[in-house]
C-alpha positions as CSV (number, residue, x, y, z in Angstrom):
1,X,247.6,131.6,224.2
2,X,248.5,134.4,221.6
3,X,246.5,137.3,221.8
4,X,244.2,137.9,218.9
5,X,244.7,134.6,217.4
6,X,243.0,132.3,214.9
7,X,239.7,130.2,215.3
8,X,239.1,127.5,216.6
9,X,239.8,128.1,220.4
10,X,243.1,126.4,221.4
11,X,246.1,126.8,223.7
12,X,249.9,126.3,222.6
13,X,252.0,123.9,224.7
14,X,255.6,123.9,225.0
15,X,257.6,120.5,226.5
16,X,261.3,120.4,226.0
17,X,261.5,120.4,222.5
18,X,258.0,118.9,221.5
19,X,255.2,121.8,220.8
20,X,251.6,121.1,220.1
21,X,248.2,123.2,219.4
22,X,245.7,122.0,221.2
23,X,241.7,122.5,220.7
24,X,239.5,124.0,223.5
25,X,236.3,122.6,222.5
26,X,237.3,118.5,221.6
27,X,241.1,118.5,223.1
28,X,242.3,117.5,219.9
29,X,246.2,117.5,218.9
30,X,245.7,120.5,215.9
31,X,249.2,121.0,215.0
32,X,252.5,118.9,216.8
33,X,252.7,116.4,218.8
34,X,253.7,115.6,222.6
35,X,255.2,112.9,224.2
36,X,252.1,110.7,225.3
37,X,252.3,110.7,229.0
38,X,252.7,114.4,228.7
39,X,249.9,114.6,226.1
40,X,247.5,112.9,229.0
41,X,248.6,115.4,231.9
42,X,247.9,118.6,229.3
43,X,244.5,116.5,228.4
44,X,243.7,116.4,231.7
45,X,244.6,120.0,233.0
46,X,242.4,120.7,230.1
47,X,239.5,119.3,230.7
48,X,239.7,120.2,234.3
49,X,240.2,123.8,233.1
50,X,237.8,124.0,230.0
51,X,236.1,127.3,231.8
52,X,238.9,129.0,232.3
53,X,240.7,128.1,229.3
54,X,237.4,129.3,227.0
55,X,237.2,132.9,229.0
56,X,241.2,133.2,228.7
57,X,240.6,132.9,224.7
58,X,237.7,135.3,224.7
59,X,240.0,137.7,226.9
60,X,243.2,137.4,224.4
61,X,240.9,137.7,221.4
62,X,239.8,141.4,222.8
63,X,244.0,141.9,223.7
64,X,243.0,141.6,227.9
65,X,245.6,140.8,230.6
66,X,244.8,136.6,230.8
67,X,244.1,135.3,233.7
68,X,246.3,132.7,235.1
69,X,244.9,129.4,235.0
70,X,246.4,126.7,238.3
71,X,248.6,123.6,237.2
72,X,247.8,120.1,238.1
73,X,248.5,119.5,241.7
Protein backbone atom coordinates (compact mmCIF):
# COMPACT_ATOMS: atom_id res chain seq x y z
CA UNK A 1 0.00 0.00 0.00
CA UNK A 2 1.01 3.67 -0.71
CA UNK A 3 0.11 6.05 1.78
CA UNK A 4 -2.55 8.45 0.88
CA UNK A 5 -3.51 6.78 -2.20
CA UNK A 6 -6.43 6.66 -4.56
CA UNK A 7 -10.06 5.02 -4.06
CA UNK A 8 -11.04 2.19 -4.35
CA UNK A 9 -9.20 0.22 -1.52
CA UNK A 10 -6.43 -1.99 -3.03
CA UNK A 11 -2.96 -3.31 -2.32
CA UNK A 12 0.03 -3.38 -4.90
CA UNK A 13 1.74 -6.69 -5.49
CA UNK A 14 5.14 -7.22 -6.72
CA UNK A 15 6.35 -10.90 -8.28
CA UNK A 16 9.48 -11.02 -10.21
CA UNK A 17 8.72 -8.90 -12.90
CA UNK A 18 4.83 -9.17 -12.98
CA UNK A 19 2.99 -6.23 -10.80
CA UNK A 20 -0.66 -6.03 -10.23
CA UNK A 21 -3.32 -3.65 -8.21
CA UNK A 22 -5.54 -5.48 -6.59
CA UNK A 23 -9.10 -4.50 -5.02
CA UNK A 24 -9.96 -4.86 -1.27
CA UNK A 25 -13.51 -5.03 -1.44
CA UNK A 26 -14.11 -7.81 -4.72
CA UNK A 27 -10.29 -9.06 -5.18
CA UNK A 28 -10.33 -7.93 -8.59
CA UNK A 29 -7.13 -7.66 -10.88
CA UNK A 30 -7.43 -3.39 -11.26
CA UNK A 31 -4.36 -2.74 -13.12
CA UNK A 32 -1.50 -5.75 -14.24
CA UNK A 33 -1.51 -9.06 -14.19
CA UNK A 34 0.14 -12.04 -12.19
CA UNK A 35 1.15 -15.29 -13.11
CA UNK A 36 -2.08 -17.44 -12.18
CA UNK A 37 -0.87 -19.77 -9.56
CA UNK A 38 0.52 -16.65 -7.94
CA UNK A 39 -2.65 -14.66 -8.68
CA UNK A 40 -4.54 -17.57 -6.39
CA UNK A 41 -2.02 -17.52 -3.43
CA UNK A 42 -2.33 -13.35 -3.28
CA UNK A 43 -6.33 -14.20 -3.70
CA UNK A 44 -6.26 -16.20 -1.03
CA UNK A 45 -3.93 -14.27 1.56
CA UNK A 46 -6.48 -11.70 0.68
CA UNK A 47 -9.44 -12.91 1.51
CA UNK A 48 -7.98 -14.48 4.59
CA UNK A 49 -6.72 -10.96 5.49
CA UNK A 50 -9.65 -8.69 4.19
CA UNK A 51 -9.75 -7.13 8.03
CA UNK A 52 -6.48 -6.29 8.14
CA UNK A 53 -5.99 -5.34 4.76
CA UNK A 54 -9.22 -2.68 4.97
CA UNK A 55 -7.72 -1.06 8.52
CA UNK A 56 -4.13 -1.01 6.82
CA UNK A 57 -5.84 1.27 3.95
CA UNK A 58 -7.73 3.43 6.46
CA UNK A 59 -4.28 3.70 8.43
CA UNK A 60 -2.15 4.73 5.12
CA UNK A 61 -4.92 7.00 3.98
CA UNK A 62 -4.41 9.17 7.41
CA UNK A 63 -0.19 8.64 6.72
CA UNK A 64 -0.04 5.91 10.02
CA UNK A 65 2.77 3.42 10.50
CA UNK A 66 0.82 0.12 8.76
CA UNK A 67 0.60 -2.70 10.49
CA UNK A 68 2.12 -5.76 9.26
CA UNK A 69 -0.18 -8.15 7.93
CA UNK A 70 1.20 -12.42 8.29
CA UNK A 71 1.99 -14.38 4.89
CA UNK A 72 0.46 -17.64 4.03
CA UNK A 73 1.89 -20.31 6.09
Amino acid sequence: MYFDDHNPPHFHVIYGEHKAVIGIYDYSVMEGELPPRALGLVMEWARIHKGALLEDWDRARRIEALFQIQPLE
